[in-house]
KOLVEXTOR-812310 format. One line per 10 residues: number of its first residue (from 1); their letters; for each residue x, y, z of N, C-alpha, C. Coordinates in steps of 0.02 Angstrom, whole numbers, plus 50000, padded with zeros to 5 digits. Layout:
REM residues N
NUM = A = X/Y/Z/X/Y/Z/X/Y/Z; ...
This chain:
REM residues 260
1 = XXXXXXXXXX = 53912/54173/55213/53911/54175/55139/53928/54106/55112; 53901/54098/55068/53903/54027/55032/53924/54040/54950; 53978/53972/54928/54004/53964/54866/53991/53914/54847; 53996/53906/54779/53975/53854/54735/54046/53843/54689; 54098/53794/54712/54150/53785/54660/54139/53717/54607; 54144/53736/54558/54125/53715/54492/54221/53665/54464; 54219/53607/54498/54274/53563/54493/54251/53509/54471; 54224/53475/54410/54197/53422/54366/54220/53416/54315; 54264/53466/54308/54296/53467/54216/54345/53408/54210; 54346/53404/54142/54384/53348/54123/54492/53407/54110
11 = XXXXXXXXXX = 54484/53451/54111/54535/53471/54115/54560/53464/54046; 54518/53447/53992/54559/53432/53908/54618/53478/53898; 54607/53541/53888/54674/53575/53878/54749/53580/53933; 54730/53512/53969/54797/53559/54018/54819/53481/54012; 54787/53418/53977/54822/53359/53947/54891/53355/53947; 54942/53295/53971/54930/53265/53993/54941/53274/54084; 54927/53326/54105/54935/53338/54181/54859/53312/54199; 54810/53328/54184/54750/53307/54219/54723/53233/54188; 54770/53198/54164/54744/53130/54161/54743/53082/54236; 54784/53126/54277/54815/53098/54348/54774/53134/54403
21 = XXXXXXXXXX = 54772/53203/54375/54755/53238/54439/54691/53289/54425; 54642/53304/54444/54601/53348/54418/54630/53422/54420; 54613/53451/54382/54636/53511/54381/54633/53570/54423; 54588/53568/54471/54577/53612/54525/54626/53592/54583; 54667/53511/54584/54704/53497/54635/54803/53488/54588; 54784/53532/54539/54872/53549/54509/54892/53579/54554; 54976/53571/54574/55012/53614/54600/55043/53659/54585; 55037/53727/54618/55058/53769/54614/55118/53800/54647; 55171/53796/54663/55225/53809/54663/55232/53749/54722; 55281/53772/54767/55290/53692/54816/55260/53674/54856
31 = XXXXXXXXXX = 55190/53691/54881/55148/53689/54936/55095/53709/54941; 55058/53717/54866/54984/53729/54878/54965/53701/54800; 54887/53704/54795/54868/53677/54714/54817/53734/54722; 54781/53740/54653/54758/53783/54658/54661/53799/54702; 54638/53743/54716/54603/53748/54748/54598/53738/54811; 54657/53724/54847/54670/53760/54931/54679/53815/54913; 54702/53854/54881/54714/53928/54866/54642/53974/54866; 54633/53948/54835/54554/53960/54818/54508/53948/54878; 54521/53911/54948/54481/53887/54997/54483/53935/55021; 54577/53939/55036/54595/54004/55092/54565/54070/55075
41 = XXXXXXXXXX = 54580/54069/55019/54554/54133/55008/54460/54176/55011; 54414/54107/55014/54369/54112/55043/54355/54106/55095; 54389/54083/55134/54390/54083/55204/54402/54146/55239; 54466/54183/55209/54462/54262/55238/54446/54322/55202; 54389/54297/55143/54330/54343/55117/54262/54326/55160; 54268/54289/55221/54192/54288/55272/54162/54215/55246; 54186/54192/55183/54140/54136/55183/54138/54064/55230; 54075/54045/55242/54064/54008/55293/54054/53932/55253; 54029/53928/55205/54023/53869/55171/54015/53872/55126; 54039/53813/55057/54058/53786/54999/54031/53728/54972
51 = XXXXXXXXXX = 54017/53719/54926/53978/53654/54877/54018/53648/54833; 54067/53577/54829/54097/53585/54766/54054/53545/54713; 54064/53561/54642/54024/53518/54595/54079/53481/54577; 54063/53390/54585/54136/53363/54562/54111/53314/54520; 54163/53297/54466/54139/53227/54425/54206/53192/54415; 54269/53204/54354/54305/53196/54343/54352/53186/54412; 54366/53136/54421/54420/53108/54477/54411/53150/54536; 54330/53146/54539/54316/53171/54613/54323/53132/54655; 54332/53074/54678/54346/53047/54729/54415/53087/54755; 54470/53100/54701/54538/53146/54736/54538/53201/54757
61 = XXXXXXXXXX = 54464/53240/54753/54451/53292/54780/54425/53294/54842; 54383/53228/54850/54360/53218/54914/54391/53210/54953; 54459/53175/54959/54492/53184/55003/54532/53206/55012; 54564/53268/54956/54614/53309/54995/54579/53379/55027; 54507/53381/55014/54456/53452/55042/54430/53403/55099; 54418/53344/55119/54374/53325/55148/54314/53368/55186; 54297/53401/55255/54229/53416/55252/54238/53491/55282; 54303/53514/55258/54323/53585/55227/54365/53639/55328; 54362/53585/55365/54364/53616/55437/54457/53634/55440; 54484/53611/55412/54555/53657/55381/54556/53716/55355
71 = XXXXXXXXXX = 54507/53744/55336/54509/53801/55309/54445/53861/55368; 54410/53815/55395/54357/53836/55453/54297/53842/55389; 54281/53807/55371/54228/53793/55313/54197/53737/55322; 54142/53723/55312/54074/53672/55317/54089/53667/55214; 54108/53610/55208/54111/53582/55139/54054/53527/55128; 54035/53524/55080/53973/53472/55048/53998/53481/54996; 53966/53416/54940/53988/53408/54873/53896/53365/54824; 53916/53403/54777/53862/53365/54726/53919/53354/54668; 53898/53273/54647/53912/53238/54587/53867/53243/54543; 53909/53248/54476/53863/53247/54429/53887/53174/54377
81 = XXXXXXXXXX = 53815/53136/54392/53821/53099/54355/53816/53078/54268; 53831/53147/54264/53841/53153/54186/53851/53233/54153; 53919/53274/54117/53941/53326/54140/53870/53389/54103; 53855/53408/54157/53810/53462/54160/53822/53539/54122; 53899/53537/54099/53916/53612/54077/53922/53650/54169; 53929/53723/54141/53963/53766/54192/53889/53803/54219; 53842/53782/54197/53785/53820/54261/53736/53746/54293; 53720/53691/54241/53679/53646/54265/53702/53600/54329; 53748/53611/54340/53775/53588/54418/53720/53612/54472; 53709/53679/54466/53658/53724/54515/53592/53696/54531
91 = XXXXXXXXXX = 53562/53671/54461/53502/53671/54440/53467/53615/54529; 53527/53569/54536/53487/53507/54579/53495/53528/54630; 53530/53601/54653/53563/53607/54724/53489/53697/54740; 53435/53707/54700/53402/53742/54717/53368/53765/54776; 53351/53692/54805/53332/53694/54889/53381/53676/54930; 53420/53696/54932/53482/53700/54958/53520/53751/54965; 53529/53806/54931/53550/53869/54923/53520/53932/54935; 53559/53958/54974/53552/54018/54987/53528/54076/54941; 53469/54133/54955/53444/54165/54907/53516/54210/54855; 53564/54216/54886/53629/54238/54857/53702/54194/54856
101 = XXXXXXXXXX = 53730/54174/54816/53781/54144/54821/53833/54159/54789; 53891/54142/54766/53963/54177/54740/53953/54067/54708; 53974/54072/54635/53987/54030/54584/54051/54034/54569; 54089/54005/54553/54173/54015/54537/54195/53948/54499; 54229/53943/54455/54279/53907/54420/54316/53859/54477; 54359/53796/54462/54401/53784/54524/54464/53784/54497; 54471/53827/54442/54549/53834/54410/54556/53916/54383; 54529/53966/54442/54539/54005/54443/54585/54062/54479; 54648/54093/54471/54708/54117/54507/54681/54193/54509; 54656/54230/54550/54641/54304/54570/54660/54336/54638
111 = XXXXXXXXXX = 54664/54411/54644/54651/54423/54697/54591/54470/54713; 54531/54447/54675/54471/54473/54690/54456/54464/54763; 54425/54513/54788/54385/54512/54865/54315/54477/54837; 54308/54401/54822/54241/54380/54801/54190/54393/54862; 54195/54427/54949/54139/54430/54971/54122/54485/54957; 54164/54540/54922/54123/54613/54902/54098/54601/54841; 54114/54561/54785/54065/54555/54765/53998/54526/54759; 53997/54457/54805/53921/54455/54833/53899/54489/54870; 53933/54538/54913/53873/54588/54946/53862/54646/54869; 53896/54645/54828/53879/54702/54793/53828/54660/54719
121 = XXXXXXXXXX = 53819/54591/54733/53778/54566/54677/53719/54590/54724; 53710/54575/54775/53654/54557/54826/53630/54620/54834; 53674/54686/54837/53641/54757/54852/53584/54750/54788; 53629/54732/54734/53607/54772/54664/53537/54740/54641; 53510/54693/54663/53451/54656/54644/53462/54610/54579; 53538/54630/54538/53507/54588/54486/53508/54508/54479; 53491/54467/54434/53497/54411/54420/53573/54379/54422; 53605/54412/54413/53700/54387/54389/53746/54452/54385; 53782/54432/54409/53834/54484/54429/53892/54448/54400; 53928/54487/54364/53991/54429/54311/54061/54476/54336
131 = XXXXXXXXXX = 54077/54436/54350/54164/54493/54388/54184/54476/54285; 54233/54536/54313/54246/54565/54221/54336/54593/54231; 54355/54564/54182/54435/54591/54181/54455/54618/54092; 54491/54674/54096/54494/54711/54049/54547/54655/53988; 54545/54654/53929/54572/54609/53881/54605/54656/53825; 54680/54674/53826/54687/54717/53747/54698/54641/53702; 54696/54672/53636/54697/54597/53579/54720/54653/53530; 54780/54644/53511/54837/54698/53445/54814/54655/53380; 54779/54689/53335/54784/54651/53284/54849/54659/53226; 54875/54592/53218/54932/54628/53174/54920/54633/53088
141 = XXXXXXXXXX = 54866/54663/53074/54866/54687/53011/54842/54756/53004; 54837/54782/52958/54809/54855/52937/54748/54846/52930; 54696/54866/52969/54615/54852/52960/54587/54915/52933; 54549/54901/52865/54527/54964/52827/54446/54941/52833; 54419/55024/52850/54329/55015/52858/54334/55038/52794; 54256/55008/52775/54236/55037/52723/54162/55039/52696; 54131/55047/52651/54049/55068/52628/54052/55066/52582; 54012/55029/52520/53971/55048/52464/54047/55030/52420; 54103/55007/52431/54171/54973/52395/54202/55028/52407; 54215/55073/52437/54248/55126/52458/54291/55125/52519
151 = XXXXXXXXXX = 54366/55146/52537/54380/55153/52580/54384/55207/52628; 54332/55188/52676/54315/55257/52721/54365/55282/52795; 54395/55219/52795/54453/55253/52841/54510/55183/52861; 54560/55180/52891/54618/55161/52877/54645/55161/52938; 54652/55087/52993/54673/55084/53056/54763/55047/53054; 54811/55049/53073/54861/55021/53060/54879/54976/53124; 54862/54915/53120/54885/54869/53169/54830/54893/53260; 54793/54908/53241/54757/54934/53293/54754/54893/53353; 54730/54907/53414/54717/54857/53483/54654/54862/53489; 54580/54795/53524/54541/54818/53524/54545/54781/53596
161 = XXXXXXXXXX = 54510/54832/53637/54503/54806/53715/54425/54785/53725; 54422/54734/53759/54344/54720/53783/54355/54681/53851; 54313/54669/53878/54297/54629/53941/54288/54576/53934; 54301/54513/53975/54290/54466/53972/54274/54424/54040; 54221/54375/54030/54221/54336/54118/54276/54308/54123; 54277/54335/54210/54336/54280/54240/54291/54211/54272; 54245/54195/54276/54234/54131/54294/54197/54142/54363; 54186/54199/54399/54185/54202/54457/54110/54248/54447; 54051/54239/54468/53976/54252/54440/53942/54274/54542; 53921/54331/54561/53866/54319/54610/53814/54310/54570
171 = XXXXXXXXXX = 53768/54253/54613/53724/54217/54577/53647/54236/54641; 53580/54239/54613/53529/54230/54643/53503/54170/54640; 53473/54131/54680/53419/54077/54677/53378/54070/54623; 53350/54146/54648/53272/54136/54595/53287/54133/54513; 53364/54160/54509/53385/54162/54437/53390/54087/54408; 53402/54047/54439/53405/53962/54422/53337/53939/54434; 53297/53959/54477/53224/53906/54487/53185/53887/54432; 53190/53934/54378/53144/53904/54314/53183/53834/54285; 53221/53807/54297/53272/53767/54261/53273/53701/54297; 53253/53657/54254/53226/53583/54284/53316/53555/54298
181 = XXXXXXXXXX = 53309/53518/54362/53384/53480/54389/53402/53443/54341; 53454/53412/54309/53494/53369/54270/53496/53397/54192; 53477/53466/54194/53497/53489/54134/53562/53503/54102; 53596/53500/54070/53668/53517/54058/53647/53598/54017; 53665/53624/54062/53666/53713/54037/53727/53763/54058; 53751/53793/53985/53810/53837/54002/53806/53900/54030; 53832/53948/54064/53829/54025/54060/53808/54055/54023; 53853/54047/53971/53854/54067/53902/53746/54058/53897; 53724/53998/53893/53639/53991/53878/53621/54041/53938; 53640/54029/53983/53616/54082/54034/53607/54148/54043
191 = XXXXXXXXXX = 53645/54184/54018/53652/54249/53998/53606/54266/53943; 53629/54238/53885/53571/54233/53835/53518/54237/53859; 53473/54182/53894/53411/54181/53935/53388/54227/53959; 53425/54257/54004/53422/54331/54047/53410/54393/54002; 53464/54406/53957/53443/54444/53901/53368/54449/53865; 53353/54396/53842/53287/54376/53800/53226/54398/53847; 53249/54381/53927/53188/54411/53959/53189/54484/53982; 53236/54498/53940/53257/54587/53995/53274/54593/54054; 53302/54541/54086/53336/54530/54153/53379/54583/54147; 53385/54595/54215/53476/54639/54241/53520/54569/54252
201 = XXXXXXXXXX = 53556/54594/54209/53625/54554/54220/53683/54597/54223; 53706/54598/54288/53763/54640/54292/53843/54627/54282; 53902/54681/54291/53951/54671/54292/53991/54704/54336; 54026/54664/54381/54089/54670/54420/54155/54691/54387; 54176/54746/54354/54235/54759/54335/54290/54745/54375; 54351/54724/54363/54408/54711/54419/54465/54740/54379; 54496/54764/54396/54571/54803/54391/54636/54742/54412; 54636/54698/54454/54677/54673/54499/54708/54619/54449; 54746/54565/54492/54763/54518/54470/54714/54438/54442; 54749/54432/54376/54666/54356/54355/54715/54316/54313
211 = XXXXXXXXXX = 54719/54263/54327/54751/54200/54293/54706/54150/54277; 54672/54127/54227/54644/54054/54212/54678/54011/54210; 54692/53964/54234/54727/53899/54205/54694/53860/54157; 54717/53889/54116/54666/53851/54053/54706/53818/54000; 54774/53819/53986/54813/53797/53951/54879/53778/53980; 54939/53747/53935/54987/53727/53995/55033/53797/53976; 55017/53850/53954/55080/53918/53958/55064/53958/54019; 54983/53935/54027/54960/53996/54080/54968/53948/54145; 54970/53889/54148/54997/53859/54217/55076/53868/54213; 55116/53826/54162/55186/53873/54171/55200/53937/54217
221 = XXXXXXXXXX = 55153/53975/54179/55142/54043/54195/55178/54046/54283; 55093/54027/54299/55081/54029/54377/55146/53996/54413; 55158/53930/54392/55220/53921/54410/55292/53936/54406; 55301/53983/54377/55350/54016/54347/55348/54077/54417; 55285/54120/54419/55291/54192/54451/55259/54156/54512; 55253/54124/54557/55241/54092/54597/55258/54132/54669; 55316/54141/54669/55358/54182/54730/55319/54245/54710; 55323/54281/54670/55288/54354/54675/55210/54369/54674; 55176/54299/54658/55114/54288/54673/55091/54272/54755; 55142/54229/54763/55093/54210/54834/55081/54249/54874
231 = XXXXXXXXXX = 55113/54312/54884/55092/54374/54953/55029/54403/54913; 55021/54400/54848/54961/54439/54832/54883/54391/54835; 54909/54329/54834/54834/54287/54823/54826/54265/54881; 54886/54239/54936/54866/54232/54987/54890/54284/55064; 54851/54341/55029/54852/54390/55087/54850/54362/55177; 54883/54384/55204/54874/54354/55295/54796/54408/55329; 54776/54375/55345/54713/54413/55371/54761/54450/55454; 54714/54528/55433/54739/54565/55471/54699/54556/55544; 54738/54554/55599/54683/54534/55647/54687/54606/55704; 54643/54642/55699/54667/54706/55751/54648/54700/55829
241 = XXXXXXXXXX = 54701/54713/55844/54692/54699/55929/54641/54752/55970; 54619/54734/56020/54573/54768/56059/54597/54829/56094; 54575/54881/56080/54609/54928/56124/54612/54931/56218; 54645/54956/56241/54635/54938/56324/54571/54977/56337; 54546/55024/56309/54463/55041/56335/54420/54981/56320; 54433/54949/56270/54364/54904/56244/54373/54834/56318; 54451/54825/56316/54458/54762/56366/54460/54778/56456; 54450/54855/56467/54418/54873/56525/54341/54893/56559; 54328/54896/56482/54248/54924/56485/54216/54869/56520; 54173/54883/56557/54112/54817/56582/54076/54798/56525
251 = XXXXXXXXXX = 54060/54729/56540/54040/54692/56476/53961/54675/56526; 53900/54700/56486/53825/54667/56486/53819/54601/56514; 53786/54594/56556/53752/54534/56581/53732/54493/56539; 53733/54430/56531/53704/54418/56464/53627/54391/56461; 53606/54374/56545/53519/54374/56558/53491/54463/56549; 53530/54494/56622/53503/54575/56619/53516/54622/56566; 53555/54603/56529/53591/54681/56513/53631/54727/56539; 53648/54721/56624/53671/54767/56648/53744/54762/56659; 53798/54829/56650/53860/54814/56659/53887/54766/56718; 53925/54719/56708/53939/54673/56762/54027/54701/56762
């Protein structure tokens, strides 16, 4: 399985920490940043290789990922020589990619299983598969509906819940091929696009844990709950041992076939 991490941002809101450091290589509590986090954690969701998109003080990315064999990953990188937004990174890497791939943020804190959801973009046929995390928003006033200058009913401080992307997209090939390389194009246009043609564009609902680092309260954040985060984001891969039938059984020839 193959990923596409999206690390070119200029990091504006998390100022002045990413004037130094790009934002996918902030640290996160005393011994990781957030995109080794993000490696490991594709590494024991099956993925075999990664493309990062880098611009902003990518050279410091290059060499603390260098060519990804710390993590047991085959790493490559495309630069963008001028910032493309959050889908036109893809556009130049078309013959290059796999008919299914997993797209991701590189300042994203989850404990999504991102290879179930590329096998479950990939079952479903559609164009985009958007992992989705539930959002309440309390409004603090009294919201009154109404019709024709009339008041027809009367909510007091209500909550309204909706979904929102976490940053993390299974993506198809063929869904990018209409789209000439060096375009700067967002999601956001992308979706739209898909819509207008009656595409399936799907959604990954998630229940679990989702942190953006998108501001400096929600990195605080992460660094703050750090100790009660790390057993959940960086799970130990379970390794099950062989039972003594499997390691007595005769094992196939590997010219004949026959038990040796």
């Amino acid at each position: 399985m193959h990923a596409v991490i999206l690390a070119g941002g200029k990091g504006v809101r998390l100022r002045p920490y990413t004037t130094a450091l790009p934002k996918p290589l902030m640290p996160i509590g005393d011994s990781h940043s957030i995109l080794q986090i993000v490696l490991e954690q594709l590494a024991s969701c099956g993925f075999t290789s990664v493309t990062l998109a880098i611009n902003h003080l990518g050279p410091l990315i290059r060499a603390f990922v260098g060519d990804g064999s710390e993590w047991g990953l085959t790493i490559d990188y495309v630069e963008e020589e001028k910032p493309l937004n959050t889908v036109g990174p893809l556009f130049g890497l078309k013959d290059s990619l796999p008919d299914e791939f997993l797209v991701m943020n590189g300042d994203v804190l989850t404990d999504l299983d991102y290879g179930h959801l590329l096998r479950t973009h990939a079952d479903s046929g559609a164009a985009v598969t958007v992992a989705t995390s539930e959002r309440v928003h309390r409004i603090d006033f009294g919201v009154l509906d109404n019709a024709d200058g009339r008041i027809t009913g009367f909510r007091e401080k209500p909550s309204l819940t909706y979904s929102v992307s976490m940053g993390v997209y299974g993506m198809s090939r063929k869904t990018i091929a209409p789209y000439p390389a060096g375009q700067p194009f967002g999601f956001d246009q992308l979706v739209l696009d898909l819509l207008a043609k009656n595409e399936h564009a799907a959604i990954y609902p998630f229940e679990g844990f989702w942190l953006d680092i998108g501001r400096p309260e929600d990195y605080d954040e992460a660094n703050r709950n750090f100790a009660e985060l790390k057993p959940i984001l960086l799970r130990e891969r379970i390794v099950v041992p062989p039972t003594p039938e499997a390691i007595l059984s005769p094992k196939p020839d590997a010219v004949t076939g026959e038990p040796v």
